[in-house]
N, C-alpha and C positions, 0 to 999 in steps of 0.2 A: 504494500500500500504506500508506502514512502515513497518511493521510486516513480510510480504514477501517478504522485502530488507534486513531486519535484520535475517530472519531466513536465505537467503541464503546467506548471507554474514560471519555468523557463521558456517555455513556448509559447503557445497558442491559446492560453486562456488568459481571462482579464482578473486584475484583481480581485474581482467582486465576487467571479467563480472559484476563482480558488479559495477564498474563504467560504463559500457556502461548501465546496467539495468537505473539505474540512471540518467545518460540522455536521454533515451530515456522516462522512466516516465516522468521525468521533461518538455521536452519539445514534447512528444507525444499523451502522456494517459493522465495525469492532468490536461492540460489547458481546456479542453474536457470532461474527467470525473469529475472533479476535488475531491472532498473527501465526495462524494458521497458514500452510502453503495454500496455492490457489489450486493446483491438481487433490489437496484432500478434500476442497469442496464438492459435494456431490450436486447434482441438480435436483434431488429432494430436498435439500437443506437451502437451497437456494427457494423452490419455490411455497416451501415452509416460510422462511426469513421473509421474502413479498408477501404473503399473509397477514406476518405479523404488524410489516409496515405501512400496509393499503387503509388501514382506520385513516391517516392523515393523507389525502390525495395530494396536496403541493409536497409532503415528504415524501412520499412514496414514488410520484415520479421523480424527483430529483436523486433518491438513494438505488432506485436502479438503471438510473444513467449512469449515476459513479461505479456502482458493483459493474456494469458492461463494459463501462469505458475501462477499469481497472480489467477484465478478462481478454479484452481487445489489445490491452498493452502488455498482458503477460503472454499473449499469440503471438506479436511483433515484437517481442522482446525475448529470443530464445537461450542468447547467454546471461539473462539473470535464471538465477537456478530456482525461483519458484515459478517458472514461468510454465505454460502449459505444455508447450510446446517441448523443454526440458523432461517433463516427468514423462511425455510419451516413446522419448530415445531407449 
C-alpha cells in the first residue's frame, strides 16, 4: 500500500486525492486488510470487505477505487515482491 500512495502521489494524482487515498486506506482497506500481501487476498474477502463498506456510498466508491487502483499497481509493478504478478512466478 505504501508504494501505491507514493507512486501516485509523485505522479499523477492531485493533492486532494492523495489525501482522501489516505484516508480512506487508513480507515477502510487497512484495518481489514491490514499489510497483508496483495496475492493472500482472496476475492471473497474482497467482496466481503465491499459489503462491509457499501452502508457509506461516497466511501465505498472511493475505497474501491483505491483497493483497484492498489491491484492494478501491484499487476504493473512485478518487481515489488507483493505484487501479483510476483506471487504467480
Amino acid at each position: 500500500m505504501p508504494h501505491f500512495l507514493t507512486a501516485g502521489e509523485a505522479g499523477r494524482w492531485k493533492p486532494c486525492t492523495v489525501n482522501a487515498m489516505r484516508s480512506i486506506a487508513a480507515h477502510h482497506i487497512l484495518p481489514q486488510i491490514g499489510r497483508r500481501r496483495v496475492r493472500d487476498i482472496t476475492p471473497e474477502e474482497v467482496a466481503r470487505w465491499h459489503l462491509d463498506v457499501k452502508a457509506a456510498s461516497t466511501t465505498e466508491r472511493m475505497a474501491l477505487s483505491t483497493l483497484s487502483g492498489l491491484m492494478v499497481y501491484a499487476e504493473d509493478h512485478p518487481d515489488n515482491p507483493q505484487s501479483l504478478a510476483a506471487a504467480r512466478q
